[in-house]
Jmol script that loads the backbone (N, CA, C; Angstrom):
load data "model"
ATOM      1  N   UNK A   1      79.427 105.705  82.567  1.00  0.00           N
ATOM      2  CA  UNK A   1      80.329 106.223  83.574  1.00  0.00           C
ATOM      3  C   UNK A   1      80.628 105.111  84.575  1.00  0.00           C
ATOM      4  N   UNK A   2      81.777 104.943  85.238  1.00  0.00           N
ATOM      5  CA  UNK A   2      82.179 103.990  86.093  1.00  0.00           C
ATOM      6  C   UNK A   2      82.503 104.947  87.121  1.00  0.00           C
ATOM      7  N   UNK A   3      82.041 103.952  88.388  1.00  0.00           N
ATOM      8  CA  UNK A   3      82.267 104.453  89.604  1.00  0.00           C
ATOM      9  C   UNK A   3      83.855 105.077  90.080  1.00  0.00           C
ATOM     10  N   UNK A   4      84.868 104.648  89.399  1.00  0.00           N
ATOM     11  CA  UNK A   4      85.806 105.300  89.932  1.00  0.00           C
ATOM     12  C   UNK A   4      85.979 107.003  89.009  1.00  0.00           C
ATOM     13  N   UNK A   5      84.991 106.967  87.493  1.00  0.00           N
ATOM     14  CA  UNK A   5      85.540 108.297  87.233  1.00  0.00           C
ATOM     15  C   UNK A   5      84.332 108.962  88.092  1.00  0.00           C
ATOM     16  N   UNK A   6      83.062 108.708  88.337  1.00  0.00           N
ATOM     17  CA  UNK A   6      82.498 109.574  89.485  1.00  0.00           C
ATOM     18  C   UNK A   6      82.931 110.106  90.447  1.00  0.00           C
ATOM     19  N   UNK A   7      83.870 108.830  91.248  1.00  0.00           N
ATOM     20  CA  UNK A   7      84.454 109.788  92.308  1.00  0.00           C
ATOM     21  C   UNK A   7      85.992 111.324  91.870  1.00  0.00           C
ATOM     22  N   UNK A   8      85.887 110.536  90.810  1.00  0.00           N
ATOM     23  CA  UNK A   8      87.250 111.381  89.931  1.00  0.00           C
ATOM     24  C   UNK A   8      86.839 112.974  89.675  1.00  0.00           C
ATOM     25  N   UNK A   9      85.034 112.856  89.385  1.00  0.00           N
ATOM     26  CA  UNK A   9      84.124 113.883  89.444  1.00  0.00           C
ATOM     27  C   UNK A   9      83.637 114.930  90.191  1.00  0.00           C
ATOM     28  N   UNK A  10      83.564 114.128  91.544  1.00  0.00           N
ATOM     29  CA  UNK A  10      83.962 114.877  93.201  1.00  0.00           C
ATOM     30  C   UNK A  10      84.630 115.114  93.919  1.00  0.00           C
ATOM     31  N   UNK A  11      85.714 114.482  93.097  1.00  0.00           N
ATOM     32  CA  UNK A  11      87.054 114.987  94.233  1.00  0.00           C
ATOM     33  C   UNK A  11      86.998 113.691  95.273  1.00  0.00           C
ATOM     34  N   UNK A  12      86.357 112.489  95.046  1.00  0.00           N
ATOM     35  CA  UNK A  12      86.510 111.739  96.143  1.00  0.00           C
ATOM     36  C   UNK A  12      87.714 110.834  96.229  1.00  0.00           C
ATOM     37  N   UNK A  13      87.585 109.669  97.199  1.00  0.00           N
ATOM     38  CA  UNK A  13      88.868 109.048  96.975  1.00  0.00           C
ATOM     39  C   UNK A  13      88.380 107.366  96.495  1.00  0.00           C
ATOM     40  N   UNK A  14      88.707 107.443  95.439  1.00  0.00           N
ATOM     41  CA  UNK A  14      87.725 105.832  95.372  1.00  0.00           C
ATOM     42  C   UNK A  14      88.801 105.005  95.440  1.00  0.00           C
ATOM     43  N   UNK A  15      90.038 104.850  95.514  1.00  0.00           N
ATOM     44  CA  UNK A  15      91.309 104.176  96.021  1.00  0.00           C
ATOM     45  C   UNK A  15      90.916 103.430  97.464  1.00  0.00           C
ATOM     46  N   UNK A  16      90.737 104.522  98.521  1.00  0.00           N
ATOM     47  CA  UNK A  16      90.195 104.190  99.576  1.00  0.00           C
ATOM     48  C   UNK A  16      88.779 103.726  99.660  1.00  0.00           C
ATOM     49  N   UNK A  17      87.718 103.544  98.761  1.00  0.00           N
ATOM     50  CA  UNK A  17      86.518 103.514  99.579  1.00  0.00           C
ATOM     51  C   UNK A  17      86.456 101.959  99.095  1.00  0.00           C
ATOM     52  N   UNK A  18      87.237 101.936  97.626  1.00  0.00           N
ATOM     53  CA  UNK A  18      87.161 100.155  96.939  1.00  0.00           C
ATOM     54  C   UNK A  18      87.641  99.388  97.436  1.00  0.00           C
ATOM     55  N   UNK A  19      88.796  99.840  98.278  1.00  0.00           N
ATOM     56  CA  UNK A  19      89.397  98.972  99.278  1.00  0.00           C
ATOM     57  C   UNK A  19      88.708  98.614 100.490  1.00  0.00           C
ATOM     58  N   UNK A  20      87.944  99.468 100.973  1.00  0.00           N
ATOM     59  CA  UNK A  20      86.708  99.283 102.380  1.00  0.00           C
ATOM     60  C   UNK A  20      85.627  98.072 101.561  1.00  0.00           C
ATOM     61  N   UNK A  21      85.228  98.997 100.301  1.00  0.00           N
ATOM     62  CA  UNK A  21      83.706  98.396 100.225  1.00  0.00           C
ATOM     63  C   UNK A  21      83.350  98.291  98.896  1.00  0.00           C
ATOM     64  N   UNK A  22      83.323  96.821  98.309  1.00  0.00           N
ATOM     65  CA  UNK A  22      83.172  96.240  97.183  1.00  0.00           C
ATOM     66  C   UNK A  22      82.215  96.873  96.029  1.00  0.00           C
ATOM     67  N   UNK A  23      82.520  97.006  94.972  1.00  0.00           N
ATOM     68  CA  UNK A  23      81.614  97.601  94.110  1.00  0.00           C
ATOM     69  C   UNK A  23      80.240  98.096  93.868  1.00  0.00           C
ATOM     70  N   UNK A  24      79.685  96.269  93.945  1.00  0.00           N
ATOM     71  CA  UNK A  24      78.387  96.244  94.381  1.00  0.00           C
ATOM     72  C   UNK A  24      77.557  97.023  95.445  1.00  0.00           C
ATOM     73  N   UNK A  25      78.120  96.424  96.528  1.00  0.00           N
ATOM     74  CA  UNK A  25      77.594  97.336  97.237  1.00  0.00           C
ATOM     75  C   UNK A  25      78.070  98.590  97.239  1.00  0.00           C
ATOM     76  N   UNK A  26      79.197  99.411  97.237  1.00  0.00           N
ATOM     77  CA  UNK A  26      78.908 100.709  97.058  1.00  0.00           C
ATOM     78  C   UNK A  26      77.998 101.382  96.047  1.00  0.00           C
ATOM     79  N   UNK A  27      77.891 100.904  94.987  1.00  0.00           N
ATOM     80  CA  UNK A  27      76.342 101.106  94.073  1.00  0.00           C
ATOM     81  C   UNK A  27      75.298 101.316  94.721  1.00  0.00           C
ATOM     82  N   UNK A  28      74.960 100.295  96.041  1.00  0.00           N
ATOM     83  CA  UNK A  28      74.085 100.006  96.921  1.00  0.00           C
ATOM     84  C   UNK A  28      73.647 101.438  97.954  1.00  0.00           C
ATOM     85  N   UNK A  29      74.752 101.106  98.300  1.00  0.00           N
ATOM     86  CA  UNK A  29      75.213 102.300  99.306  1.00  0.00           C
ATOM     87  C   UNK A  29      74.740 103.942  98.772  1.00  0.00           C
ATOM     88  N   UNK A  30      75.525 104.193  97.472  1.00  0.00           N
ATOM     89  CA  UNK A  30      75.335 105.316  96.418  1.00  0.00           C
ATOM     90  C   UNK A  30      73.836 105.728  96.585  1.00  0.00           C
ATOM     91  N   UNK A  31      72.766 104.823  96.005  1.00  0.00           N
ATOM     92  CA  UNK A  31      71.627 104.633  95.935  1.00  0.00           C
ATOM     93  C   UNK A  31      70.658 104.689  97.397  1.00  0.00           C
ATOM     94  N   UNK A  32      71.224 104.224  98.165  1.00  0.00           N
ATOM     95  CA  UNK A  32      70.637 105.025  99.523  1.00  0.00           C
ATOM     96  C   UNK A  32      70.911 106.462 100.092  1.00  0.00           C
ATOM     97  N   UNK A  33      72.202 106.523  99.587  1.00  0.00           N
ATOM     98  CA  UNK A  33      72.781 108.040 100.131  1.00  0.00           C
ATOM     99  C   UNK A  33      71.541 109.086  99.205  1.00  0.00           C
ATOM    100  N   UNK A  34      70.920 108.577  97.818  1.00  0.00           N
ATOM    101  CA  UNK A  34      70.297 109.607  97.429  1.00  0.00           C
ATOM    102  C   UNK A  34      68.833 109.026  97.507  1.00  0.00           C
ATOM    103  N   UNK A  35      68.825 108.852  98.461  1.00  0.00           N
ATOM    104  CA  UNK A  35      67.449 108.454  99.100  1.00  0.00           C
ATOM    105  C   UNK A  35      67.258 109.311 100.384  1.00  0.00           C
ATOM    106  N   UNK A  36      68.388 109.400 100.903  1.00  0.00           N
ATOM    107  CA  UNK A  36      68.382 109.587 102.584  1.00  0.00           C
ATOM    108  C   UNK A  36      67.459 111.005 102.431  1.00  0.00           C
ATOM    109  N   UNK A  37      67.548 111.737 103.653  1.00  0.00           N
ATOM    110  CA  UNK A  37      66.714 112.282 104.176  1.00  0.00           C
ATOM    111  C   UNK A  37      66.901 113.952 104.518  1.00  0.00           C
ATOM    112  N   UNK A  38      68.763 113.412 105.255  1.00  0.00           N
ATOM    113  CA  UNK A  38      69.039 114.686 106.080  1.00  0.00           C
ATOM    114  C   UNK A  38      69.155 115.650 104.898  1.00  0.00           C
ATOM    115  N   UNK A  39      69.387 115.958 103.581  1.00  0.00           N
ATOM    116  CA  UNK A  39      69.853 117.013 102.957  1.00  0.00           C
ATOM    117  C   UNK A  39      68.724 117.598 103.124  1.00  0.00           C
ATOM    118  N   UNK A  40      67.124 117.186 102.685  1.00  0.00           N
ATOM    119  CA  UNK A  40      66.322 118.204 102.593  1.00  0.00           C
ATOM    120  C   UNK A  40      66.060 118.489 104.369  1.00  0.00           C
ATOM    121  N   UNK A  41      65.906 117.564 105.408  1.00  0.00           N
ATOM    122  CA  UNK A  41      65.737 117.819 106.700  1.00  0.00           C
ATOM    123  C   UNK A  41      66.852 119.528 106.782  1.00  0.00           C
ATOM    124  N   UNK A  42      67.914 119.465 106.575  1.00  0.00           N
ATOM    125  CA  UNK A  42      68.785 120.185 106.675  1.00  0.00           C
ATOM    126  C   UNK A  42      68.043 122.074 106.373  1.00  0.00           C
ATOM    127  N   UNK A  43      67.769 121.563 104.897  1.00  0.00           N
ATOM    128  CA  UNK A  43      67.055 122.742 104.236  1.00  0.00           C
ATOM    129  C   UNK A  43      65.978 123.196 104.899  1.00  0.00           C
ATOM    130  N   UNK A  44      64.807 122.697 105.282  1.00  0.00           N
ATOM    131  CA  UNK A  44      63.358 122.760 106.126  1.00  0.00           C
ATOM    132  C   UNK A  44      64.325 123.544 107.386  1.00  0.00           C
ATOM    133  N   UNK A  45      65.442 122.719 108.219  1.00  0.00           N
ATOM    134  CA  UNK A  45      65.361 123.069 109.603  1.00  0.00           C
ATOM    135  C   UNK A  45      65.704 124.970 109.267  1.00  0.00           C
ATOM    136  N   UNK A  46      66.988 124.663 108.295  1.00  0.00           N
ATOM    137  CA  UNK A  46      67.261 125.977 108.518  1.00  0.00           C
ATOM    138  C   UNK A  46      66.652 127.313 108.003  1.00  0.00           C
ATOM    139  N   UNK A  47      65.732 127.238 106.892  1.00  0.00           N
ATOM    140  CA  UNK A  47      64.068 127.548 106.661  1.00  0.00           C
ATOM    141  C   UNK A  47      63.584 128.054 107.670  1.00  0.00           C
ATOM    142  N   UNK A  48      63.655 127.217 108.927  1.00  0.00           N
ATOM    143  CA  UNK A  48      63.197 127.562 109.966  1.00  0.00           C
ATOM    144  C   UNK A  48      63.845 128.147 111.204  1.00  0.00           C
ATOM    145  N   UNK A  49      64.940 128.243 111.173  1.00  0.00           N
ATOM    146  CA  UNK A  49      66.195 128.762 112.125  1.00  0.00           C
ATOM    147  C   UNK A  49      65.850 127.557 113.061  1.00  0.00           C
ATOM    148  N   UNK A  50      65.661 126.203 112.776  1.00  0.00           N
ATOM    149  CA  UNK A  50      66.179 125.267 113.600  1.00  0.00           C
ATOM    150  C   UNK A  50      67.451 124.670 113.258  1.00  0.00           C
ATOM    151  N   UNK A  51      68.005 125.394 114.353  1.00  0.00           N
ATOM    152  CA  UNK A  51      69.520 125.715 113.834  1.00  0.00           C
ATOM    153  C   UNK A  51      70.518 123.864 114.866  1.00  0.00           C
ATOM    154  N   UNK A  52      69.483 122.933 115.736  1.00  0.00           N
ATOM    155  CA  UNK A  52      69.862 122.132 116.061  1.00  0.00           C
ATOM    156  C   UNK A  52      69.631 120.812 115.372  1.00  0.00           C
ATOM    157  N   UNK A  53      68.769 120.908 114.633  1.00  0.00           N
ATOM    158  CA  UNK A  53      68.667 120.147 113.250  1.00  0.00           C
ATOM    159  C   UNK A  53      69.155 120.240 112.286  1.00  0.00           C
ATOM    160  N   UNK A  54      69.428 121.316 112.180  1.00  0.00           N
ATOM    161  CA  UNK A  54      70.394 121.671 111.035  1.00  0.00           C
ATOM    162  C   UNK A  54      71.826 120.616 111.106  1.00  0.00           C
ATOM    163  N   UNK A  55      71.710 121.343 112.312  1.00  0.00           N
ATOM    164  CA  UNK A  55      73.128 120.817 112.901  1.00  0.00           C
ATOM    165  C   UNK A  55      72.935 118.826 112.772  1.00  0.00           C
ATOM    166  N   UNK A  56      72.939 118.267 113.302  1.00  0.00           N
ATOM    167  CA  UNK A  56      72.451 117.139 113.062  1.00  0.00           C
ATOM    168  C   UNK A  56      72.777 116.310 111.940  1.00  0.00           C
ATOM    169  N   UNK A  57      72.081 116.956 111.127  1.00  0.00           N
ATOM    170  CA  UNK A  57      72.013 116.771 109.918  1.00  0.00           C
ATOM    171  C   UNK A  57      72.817 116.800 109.293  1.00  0.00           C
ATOM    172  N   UNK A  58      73.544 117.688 109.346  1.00  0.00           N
ATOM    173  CA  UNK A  58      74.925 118.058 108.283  1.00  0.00           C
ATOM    174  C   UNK A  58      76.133 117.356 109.021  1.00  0.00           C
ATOM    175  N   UNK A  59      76.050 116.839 110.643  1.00  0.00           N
ATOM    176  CA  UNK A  59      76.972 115.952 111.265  1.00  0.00           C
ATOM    177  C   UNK A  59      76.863 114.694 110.385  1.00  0.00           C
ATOM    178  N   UNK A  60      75.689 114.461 110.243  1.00  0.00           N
ATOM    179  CA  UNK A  60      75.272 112.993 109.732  1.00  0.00           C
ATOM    180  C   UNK A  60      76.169 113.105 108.639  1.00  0.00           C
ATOM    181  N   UNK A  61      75.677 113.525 107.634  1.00  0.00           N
ATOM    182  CA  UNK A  61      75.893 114.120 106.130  1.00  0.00           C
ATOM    183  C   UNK A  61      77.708 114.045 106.247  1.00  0.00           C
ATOM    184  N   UNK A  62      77.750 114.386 106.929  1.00  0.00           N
ATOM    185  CA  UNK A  62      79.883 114.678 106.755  1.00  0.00           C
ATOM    186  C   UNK A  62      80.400 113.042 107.551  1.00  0.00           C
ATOM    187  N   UNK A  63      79.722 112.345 107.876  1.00  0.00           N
ATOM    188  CA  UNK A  63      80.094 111.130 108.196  1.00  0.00           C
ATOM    189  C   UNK A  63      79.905 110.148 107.449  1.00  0.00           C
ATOM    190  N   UNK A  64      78.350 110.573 106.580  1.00  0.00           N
ATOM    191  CA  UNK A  64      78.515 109.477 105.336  1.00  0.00           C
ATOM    192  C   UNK A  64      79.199 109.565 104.756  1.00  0.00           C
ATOM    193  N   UNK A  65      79.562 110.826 104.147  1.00  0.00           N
ATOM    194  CA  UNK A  65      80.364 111.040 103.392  1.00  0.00           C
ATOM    195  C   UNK A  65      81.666 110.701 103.735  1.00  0.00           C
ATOM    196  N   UNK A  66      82.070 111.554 104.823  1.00  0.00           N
ATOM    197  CA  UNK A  66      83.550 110.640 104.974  1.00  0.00           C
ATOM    198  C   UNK A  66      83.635 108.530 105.162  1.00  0.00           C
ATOM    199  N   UNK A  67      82.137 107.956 105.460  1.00  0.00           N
ATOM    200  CA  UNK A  67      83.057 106.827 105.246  1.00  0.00           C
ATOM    201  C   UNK A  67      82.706 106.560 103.932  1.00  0.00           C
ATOM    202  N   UNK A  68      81.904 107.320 102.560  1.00  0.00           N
ATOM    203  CA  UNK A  68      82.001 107.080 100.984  1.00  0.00           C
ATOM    204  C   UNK A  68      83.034 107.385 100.595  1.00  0.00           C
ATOM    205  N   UNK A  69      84.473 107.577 101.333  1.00  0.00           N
ATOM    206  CA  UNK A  69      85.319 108.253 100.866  1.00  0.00           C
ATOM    207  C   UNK A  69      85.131 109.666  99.734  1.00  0.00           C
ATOM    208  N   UNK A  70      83.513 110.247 100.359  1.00  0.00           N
ATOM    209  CA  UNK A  70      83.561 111.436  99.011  1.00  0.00           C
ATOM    210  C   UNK A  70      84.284 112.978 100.402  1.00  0.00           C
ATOM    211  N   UNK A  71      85.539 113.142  99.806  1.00  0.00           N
ATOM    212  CA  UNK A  71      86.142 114.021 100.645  1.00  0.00           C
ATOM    213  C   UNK A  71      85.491 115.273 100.606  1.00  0.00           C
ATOM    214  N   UNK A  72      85.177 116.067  99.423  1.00  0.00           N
ATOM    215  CA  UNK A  72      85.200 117.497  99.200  1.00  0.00           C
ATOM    216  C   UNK A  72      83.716 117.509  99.703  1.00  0.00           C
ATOM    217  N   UNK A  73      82.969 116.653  99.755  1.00  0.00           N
ATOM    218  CA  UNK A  73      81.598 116.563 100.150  1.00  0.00           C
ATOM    219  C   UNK A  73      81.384 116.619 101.705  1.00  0.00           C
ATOM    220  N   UNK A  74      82.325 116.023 102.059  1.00  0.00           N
ATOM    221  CA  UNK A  74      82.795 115.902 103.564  1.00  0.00           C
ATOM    222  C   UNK A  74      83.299 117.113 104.015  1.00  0.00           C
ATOM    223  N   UNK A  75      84.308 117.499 102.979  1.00  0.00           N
ATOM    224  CA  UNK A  75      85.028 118.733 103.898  1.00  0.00           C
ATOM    225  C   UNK A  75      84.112 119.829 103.939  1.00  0.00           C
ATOM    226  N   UNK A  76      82.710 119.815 103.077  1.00  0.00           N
ATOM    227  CA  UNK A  76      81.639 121.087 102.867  1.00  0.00           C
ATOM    228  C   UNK A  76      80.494 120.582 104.248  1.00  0.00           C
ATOM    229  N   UNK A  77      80.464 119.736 104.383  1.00  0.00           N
ATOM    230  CA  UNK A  77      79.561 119.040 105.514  1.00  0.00           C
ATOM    231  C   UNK A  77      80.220 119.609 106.565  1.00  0.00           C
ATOM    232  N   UNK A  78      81.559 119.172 106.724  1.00  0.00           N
ATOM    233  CA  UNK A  78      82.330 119.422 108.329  1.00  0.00           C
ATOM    234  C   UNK A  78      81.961 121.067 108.325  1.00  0.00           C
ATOM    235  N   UNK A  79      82.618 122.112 107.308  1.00  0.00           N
ATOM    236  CA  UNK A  79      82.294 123.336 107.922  1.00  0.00           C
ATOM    237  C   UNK A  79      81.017 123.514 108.155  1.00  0.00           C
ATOM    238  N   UNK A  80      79.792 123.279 107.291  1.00  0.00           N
ATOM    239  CA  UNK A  80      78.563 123.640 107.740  1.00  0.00           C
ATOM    240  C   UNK A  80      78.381 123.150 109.114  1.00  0.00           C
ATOM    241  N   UNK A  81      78.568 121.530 109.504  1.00  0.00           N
ATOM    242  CA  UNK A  81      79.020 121.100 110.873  1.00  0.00           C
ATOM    243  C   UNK A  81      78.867 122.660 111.961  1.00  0.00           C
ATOM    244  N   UNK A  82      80.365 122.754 111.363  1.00  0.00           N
ATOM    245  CA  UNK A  82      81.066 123.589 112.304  1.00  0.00           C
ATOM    246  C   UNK A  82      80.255 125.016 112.853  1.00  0.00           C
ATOM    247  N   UNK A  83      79.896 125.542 111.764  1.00  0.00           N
ATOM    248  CA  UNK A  83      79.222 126.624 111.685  1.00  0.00           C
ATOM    249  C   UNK A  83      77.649 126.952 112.212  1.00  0.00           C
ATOM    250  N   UNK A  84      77.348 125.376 112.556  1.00  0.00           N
ATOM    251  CA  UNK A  84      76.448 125.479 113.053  1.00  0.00           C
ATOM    252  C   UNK A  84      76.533 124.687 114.877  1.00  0.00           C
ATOM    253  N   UNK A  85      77.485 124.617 115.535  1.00  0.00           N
ATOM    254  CA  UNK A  85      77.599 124.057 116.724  1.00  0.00           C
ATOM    255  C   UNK A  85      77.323 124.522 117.500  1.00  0.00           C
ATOM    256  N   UNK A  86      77.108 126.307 117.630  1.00  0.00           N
ATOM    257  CA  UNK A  86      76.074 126.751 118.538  1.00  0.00           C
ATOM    258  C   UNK A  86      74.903 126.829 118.241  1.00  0.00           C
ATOM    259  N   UNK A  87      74.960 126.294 117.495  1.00  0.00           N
ATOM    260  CA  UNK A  87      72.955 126.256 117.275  1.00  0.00           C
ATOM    261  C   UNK A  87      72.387 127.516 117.659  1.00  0.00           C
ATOM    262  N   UNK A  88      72.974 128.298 116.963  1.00  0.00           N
ATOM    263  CA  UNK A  88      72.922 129.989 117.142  1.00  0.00           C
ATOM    264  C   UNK A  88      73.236 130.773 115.754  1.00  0.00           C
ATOM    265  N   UNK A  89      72.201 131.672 115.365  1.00  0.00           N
ATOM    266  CA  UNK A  89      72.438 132.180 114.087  1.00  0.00           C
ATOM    267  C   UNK A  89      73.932 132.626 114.285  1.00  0.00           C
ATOM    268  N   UNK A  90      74.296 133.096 112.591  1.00  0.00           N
ATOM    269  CA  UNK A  90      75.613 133.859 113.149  1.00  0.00           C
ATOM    270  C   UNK A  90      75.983 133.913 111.343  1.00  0.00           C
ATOM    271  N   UNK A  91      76.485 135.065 110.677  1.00  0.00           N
ATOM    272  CA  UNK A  91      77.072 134.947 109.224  1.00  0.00           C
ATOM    273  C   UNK A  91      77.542 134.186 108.558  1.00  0.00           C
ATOM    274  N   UNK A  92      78.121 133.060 109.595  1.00  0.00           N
ATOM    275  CA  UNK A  92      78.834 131.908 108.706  1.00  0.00           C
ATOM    276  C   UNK A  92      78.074 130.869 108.369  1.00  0.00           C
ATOM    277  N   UNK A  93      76.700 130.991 108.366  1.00  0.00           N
ATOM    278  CA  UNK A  93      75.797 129.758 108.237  1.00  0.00           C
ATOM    279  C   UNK A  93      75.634 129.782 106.973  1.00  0.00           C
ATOM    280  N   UNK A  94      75.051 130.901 105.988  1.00  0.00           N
ATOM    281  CA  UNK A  94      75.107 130.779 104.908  1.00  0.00           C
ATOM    282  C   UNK A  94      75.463 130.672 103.984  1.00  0.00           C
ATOM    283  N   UNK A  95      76.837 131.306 103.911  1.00  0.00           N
ATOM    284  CA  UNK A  95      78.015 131.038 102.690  1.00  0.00           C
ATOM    285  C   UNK A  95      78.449 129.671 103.141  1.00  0.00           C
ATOM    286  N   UNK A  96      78.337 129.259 104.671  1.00  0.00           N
ATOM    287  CA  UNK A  96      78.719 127.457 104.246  1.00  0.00           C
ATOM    288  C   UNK A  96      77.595 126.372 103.842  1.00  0.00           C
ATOM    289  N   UNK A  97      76.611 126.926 103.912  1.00  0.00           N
ATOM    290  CA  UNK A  97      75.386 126.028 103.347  1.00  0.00           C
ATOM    291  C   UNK A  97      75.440 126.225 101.903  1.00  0.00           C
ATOM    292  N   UNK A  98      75.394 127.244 101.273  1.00  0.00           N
ATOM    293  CA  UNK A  98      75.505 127.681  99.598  1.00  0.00           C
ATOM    294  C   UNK A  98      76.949 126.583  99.145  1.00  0.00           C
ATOM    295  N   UNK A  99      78.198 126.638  99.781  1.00  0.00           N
ATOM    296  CA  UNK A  99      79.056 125.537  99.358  1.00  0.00           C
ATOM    297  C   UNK A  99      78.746 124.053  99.618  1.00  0.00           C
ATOM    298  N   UNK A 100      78.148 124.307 100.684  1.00  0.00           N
ATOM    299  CA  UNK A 100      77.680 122.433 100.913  1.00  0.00           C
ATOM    300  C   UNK A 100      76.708 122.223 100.206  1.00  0.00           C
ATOM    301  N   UNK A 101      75.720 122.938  99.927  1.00  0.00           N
ATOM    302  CA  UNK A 101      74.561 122.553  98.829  1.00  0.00           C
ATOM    303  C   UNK A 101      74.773 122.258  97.310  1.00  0.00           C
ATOM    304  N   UNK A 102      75.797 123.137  96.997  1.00  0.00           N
ATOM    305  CA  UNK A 102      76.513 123.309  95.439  1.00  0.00           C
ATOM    306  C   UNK A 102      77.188 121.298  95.245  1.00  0.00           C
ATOM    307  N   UNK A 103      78.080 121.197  96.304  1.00  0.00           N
ATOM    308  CA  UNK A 103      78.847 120.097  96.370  1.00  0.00           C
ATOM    309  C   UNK A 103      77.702 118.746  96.961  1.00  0.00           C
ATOM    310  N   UNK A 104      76.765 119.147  97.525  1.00  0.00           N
ATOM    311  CA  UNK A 104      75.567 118.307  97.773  1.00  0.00           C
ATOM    312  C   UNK A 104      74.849 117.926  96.109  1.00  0.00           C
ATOM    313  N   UNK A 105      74.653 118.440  95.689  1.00  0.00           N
ATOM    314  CA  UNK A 105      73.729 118.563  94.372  1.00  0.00           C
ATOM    315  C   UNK A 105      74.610 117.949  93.744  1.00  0.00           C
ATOM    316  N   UNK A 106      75.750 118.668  93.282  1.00  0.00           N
ATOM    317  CA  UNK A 106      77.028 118.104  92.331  1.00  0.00           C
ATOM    318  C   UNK A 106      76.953 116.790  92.752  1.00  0.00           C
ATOM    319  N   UNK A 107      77.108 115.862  93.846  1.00  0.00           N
ATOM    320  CA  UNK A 107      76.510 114.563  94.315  1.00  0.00           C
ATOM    321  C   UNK A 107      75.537 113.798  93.503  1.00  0.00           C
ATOM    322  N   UNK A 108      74.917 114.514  94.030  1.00  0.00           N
ATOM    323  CA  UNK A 108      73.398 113.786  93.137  1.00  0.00           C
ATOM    324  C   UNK A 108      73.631 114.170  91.682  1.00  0.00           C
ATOM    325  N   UNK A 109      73.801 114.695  90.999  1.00  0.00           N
ATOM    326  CA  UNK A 109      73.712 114.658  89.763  1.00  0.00           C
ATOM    327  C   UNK A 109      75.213 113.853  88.939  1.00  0.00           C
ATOM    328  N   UNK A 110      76.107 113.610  89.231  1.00  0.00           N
ATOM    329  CA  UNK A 110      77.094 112.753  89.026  1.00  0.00           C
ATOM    330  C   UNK A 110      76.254 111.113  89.506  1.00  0.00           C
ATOM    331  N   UNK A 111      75.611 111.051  91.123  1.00  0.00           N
ATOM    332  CA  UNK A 111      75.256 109.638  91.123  1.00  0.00           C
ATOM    333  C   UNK A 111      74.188 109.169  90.461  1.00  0.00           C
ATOM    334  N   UNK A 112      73.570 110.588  90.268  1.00  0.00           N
ATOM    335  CA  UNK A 112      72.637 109.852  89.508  1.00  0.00           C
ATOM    336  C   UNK A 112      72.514 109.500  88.033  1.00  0.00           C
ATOM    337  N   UNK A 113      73.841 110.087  87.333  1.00  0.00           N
ATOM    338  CA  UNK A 113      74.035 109.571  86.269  1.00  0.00           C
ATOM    339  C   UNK A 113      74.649 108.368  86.133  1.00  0.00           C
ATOM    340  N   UNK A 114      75.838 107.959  87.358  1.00  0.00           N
ATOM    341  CA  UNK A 114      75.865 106.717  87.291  1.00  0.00           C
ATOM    342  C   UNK A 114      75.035 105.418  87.473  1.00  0.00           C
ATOM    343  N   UNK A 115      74.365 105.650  88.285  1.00  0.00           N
ATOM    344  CA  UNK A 115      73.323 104.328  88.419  1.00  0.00           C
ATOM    345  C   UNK A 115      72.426 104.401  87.445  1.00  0.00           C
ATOM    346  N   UNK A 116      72.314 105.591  86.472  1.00  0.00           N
ATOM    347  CA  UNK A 116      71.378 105.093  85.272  1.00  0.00           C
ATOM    348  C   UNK A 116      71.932 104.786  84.333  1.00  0.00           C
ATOM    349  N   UNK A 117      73.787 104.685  83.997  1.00  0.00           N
ATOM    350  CA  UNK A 117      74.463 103.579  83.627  1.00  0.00           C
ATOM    351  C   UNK A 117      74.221 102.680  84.259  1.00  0.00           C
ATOM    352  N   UNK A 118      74.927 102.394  85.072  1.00  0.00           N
ATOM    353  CA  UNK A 118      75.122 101.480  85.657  1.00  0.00           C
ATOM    354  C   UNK A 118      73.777 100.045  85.789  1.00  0.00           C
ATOM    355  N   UNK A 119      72.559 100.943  84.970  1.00  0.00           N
ATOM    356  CA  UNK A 119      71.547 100.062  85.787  1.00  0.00           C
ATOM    357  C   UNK A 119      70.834  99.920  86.635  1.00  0.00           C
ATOM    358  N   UNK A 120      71.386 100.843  87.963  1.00  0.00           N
ATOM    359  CA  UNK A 120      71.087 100.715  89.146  1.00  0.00           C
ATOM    360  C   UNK A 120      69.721 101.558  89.221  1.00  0.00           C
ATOM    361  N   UNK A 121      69.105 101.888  90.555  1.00  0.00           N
ATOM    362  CA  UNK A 121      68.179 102.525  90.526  1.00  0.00           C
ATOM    363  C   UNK A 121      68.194 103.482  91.779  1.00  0.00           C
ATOM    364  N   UNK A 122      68.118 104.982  91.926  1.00  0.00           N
ATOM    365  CA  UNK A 122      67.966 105.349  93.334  1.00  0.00           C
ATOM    366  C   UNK A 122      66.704 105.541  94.101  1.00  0.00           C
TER     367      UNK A 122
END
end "model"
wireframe off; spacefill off
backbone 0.3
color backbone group
């Protein structure tokens, strides 16, 4: 698999991100994003109705993503974002976490098939 049909996979924009940020390192990059931290931080906080970590977290999460150019990953980040800005329970927390998690995972399992083409390692 090559990095541009991955992003072809998520809906991302790899037009824009190859133009920011050279192959290599986006491989690089790829491989830290499924290292990082906040997705499970995310899961634990809200486990716990720490609903300002949550928050946090999923800010983070929709910024990597938007500068990986992975959009649909982004646009599931921003509502969870959103849905969580009062850091106050409320119905919309969960049906946007179930879409950001679906499109979170779908992530990882597309990158991580590429870097085990690719060679790479996460």
């Amino acid at each position: 698999m090559t990095v541009r049909e991955a992003y072809g996979k998520l809906c991302g924009n790899y037009e824009d991100v190859s133009y920011r940020i050279n192959e290599k390192m986006l491989l690089r990059l790829i491989g830290m994003l499924l290292k990082d931290q906040n997705y499970r931080d995310i899961c634990e906080a809200l486990d716990k109705s720490d609903y300002e970590t949550a928050f946090r977290g999923a800010h983070t999460l929709k910024g990597v993503a938007l500068n990986l150019s992975l959009t649909s990953l982004a646009e599931k980040a921003g509502r969870l974002t959103e849905t969580l800005r009062s850091r106050q329970d409320n119905g919309s927390i969960k049906p946007a976490f179930e879409e950001f998690e679906q499109a979170y995972q779908d992530m990882q399992a597309v990158f991580l098939q590429l870097l085990a083409s690719s060679g790479g390692d996460a």
